[in-house]
N, C-alpha and C positions, 0 to 999 in steps of 0.2 A: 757573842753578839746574837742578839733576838730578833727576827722579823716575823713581822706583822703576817700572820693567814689570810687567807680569801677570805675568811668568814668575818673578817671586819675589814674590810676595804669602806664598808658602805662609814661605820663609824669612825672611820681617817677622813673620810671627805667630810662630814659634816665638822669634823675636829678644825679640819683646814676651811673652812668658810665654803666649799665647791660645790654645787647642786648637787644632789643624789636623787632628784624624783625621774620620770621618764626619758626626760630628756641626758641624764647623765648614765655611764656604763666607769667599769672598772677595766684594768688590762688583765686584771688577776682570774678576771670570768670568762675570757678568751684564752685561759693556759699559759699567762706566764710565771713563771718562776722562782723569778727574781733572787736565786742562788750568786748569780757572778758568774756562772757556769754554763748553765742552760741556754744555746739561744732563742731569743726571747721575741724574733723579730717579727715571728710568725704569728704571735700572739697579737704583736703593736698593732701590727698590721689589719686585721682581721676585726679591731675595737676598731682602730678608723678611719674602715669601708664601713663599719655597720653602723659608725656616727655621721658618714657624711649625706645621708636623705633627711636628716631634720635638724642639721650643725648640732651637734651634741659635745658638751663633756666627755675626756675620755680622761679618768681618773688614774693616777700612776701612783699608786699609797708607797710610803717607805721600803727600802729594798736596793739591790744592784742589781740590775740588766742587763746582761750582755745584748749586744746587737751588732752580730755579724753584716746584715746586710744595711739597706736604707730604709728611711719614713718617708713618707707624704702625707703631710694634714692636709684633708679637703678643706676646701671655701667653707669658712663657716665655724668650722669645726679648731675646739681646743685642747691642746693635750697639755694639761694638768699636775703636777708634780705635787708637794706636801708643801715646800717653801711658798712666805707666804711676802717676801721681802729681802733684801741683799742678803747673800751668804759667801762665807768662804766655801773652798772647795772638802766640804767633808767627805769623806768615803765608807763611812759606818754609820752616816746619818743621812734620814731625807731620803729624795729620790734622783737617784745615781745611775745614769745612763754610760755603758761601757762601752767605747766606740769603737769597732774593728774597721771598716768595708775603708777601701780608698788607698791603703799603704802602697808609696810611689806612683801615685797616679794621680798628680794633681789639678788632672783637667777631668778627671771622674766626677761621680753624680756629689752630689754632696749629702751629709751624712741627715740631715734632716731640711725638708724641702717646705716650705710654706707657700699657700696660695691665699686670693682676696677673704679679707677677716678674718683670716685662720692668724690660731696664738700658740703658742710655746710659753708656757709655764712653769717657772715653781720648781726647774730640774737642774741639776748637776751634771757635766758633761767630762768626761776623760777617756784619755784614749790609752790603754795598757800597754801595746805595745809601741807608744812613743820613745825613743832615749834623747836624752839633752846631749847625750856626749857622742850620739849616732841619729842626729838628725835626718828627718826621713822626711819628703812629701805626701800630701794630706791634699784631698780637695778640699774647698768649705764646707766647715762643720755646721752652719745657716744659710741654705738661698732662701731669698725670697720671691714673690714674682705678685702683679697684680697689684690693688688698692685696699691699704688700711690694714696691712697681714702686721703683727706684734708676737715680740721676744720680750718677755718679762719677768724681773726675777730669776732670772739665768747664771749660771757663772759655769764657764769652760774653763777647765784646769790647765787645760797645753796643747790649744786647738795650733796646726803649722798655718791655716788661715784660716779666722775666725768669721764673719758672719758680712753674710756678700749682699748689699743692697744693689747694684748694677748692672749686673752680668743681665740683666730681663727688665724690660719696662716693668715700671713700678708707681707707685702714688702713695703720699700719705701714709708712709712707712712708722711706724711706732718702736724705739728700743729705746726701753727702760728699766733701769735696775739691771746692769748686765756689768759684772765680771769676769775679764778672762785673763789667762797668760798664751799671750798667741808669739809665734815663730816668725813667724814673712809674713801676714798682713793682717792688722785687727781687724777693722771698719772699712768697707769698700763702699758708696754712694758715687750712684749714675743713673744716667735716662731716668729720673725721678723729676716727671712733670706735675707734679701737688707736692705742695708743705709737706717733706719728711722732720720727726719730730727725733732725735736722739739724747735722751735724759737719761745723766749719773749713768756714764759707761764708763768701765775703768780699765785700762788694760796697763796690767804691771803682773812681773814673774813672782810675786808672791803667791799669787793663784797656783802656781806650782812648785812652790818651794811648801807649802802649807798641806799638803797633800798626804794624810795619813796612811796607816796599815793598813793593808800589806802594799800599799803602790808609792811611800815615802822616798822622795829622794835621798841618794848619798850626798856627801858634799861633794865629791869629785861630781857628780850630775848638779848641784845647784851652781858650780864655779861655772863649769860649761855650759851652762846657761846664760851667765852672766858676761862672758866673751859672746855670744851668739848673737842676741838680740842686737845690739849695738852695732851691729856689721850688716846685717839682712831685716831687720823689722822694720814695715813702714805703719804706724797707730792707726791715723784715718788717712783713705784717699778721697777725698771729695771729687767727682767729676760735675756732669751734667745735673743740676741741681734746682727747682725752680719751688718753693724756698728752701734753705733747710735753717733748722734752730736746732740748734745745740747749746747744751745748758749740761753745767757739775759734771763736763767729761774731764778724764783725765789720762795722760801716756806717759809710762818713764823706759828708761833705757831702751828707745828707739833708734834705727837711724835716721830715720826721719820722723818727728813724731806727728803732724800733720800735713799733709803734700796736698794741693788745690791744681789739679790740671783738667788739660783739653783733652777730651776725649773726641774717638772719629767713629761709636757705635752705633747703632741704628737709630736710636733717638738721643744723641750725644751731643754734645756742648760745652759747655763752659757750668765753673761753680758761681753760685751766689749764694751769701750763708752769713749768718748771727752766730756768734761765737762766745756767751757768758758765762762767769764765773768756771772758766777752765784754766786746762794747764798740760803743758810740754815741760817734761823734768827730766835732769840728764840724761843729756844724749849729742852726740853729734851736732844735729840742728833739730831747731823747735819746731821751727814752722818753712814750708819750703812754698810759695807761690808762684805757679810757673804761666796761668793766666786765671783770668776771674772774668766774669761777665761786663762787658764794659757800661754798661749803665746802671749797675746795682754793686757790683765788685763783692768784697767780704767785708765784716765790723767786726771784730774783738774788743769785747768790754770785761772791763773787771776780770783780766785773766793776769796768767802768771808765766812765763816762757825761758825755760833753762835750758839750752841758751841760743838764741843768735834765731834771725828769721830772715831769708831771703827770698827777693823777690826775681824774676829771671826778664830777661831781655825783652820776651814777648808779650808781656802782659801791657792791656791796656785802661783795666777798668782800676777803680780805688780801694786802695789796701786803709781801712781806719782801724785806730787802735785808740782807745779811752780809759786812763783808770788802769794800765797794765804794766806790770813790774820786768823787769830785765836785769837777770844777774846768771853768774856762771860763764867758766871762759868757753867761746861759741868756737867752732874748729878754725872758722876763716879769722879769727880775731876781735871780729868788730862784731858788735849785737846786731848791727841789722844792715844788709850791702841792698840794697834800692837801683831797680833796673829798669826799663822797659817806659811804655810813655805815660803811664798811668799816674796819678797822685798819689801821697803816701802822707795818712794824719796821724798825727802823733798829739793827743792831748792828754794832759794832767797823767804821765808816763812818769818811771822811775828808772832809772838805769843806775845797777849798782857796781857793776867791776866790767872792765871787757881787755884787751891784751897791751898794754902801757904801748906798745909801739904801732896801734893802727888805730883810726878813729873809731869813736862807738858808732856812727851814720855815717857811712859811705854812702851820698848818692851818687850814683854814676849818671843817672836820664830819668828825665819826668818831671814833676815837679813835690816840692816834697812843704807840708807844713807842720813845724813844730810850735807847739803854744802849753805852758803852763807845765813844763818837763822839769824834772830835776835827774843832774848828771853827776851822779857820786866818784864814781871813779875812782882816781887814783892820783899824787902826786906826781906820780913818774908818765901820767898816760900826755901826750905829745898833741893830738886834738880829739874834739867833743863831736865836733860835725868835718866833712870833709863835701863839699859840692863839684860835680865834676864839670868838664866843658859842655858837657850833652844837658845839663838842667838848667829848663827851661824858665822856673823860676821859684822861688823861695819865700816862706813867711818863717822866721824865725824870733819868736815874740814872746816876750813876759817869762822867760825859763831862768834858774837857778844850774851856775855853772861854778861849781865848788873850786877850791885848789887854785884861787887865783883869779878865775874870771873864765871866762869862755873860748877857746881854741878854737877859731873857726877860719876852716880855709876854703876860700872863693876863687874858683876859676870858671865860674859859670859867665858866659856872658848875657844869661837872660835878667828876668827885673830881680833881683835878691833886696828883703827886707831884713835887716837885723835891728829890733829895737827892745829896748826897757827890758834888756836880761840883766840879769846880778849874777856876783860873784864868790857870793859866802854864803 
């Protein structure tokens, strides 16, 4: 394996599209090393204090880095990797950051710190002495703090929590292009009072299953991975949110793969959030809403949910879903149990299998409308909707109820609509 000298650092960054005139510097001209051996932190370090009086480029050409301690990008200022767009996790390619600082201390600094405008680019993240099969605590491997800071082009190999929008006032947060295989928590979003933007974030254990020489897993580490997550990962937590859009995310073997709660932090609240062209894929549950903002709530459009979404007692604002599919068996049975006093819309939805002996829509309280649904199901499944005594009332309109015709039981005493469904 060959890496690249100092003496062309300068023609890697022009290779990767990065400034190189005054305003850009190298890491490799503050001493780092980038053996996999050397720590390197001193060097990171020292490029950007000396980027942050004019926000500069701090260029990270190809190479492994150790880095025993932590970063902090100044305001402004961006540190730079070779990648120039999605990657897997290579470990002999690109710019390879080797994460020490933090083992069992998960309320430690975190392993790279971002402030206002400052970006993260273009790098690879792993941590050596992680094991799947001797899970350890990790702070987050991303905080952020302040307005408009960006993770770009990133992929974490086997962060234990992967990139914390919340834990600090924030605005206008930017992740995009980000890859990870996280342990206990991908995505954290809070006290974000401006439009946070998260685009094509994937977090699935390929990221570290894909992990080459010399830090390749055995099988016995990819099996125990694959019991792990499913038990402790939660994908995104949404908290206090004022907007956030999400667009081409994606979480699998989660236990939760999206959770939307109240938060009691200093600038804390409730989520309100756009939700397209995503997806929850095996796991436990897809989606768990335990409140939403009551005047804006959450939308899912054109997304895909393996399996099952529920909503909890306390919520008040509107859970919509448009254009989204439902299939896989969900833990509780049914694809989606509906609680609390909020509304719940369901348009041009698909429901493909849920557990022959509980209905696919449990509502228990609220009010719930379905319109333009098809319910595939199953011969053997018992009913399609189930309304409890607590809902308040019902449109259930223009759906396709296969196997017969449509199973629906009403013990609501509020207004229930059932009209112009079919049965084949």
């Amino acid at each position: 394996m060959t890496w690249f000298p100092r003496a062309a650092a300068a023609t890697l960054a022009l290779a990767a599209g990065i400034s190189t005139g005054a305003t850009a510097m190298s890491v490799m001209d503050f001493g780092a090393a980038a053996d996999g051996a050397t720590d390197d932190t001193g060097a990171f370090r020292k490029a950007l204090e000396g980027a942050a009086d004019t926000g500069a480029v701090v260029n990270v050409p190809p190479g492994r880095y150790a880095i025993r301690g932590t970063l902090t990008i100044p305001p402004a200022v961006a540190l730079a990797g070779s990648w120039l767009g999605p990657h897997t996790s290579h470990m002999e390619q690109g710019s390879v950051l080797l994460a020490y600082s933090g083992r069992d201390d998960e309320e430690g600094a975190p392993f790279i710190s971002l402030q206002t405008s400052s970006t993260l680019r273009g790098v690879t993240i792993y941590y050596p002495e992680q094991k799947a099969t001797d899970v350890r605590p990790y702070p987050w491997t991303i905080q952020g703090r302040g307005q408009h800071y960006n993770v770009i082009d990133v992929t974490i190999a086997n962060a234990y929590n992967g990139i914390d929008c919340g834990t600090h006032h924030n605005e206008g947060h930017h992740l995009r292009n980000v890859h990870m295989c996280a342990l206990r928590r991908g995505v954290l979003i809070d006290q974000c009072t401006d439009i946070g933007r998260v685009e094509n974030v994937h977090i699935h254990n390929v990221y570290w299953w894909r992990v080459g020489p010399p830090y390749a897993p055995t099988r016995e580490e990819t099996d125990a991975l694959q019991r792990y997550t499913p038990q402790h990962l939660e994908g995104f937590i949404i908290g206090r949110t004022d907007w956030e859009y999400m667009s081409g995310c994606f979480v699998i073997w989660a236990k939760v793969g999206m959770r939307f709660v109240k938060t009691s932090t200093r600038v804390g609240g409730l989520p309100n959030a756009v939700i397209t062209q995503s997806g929850s894929d095996i796991g436990p549950l897809a989606v768990k809403v335990e409140q939403v903002q009551q005047h804006a709530g959450i939308a899912f459009e054109n997304c895909q949910l393996m399996s099952g979404l529920e909503i909890g007692p306390e919520n008040k604002g509107p859970v919509k879903l448009s254009n989204c599919g439902f299939w896989g068996a969900a833990e509780g049975g049914s694809q989606m149990v509906a609680s609390g006093s909020g509304t719940v819309f369901l348009s041009t939805c698909h429901f493909h299998e849920w557990a022959p002996e509980k209905p696919c829509i449990l509502a228990n309280a609220g009010a719930l409308i379905v319109q333009g649904c098809d319910f595939m199901g199953s011969p053997e499944a018992t009913e399609h909707i189930h309304l409890g005594p607590r809902v308040e009332s019902a449109a259930i309109v223009g759906n396709r109820f296969r196997h017969g015709g449509g199973r629906i039981t009403n013990d609501s005493k509020g207004d229930v609509q059932i009209v112009g469904n079919v049965g084949r």
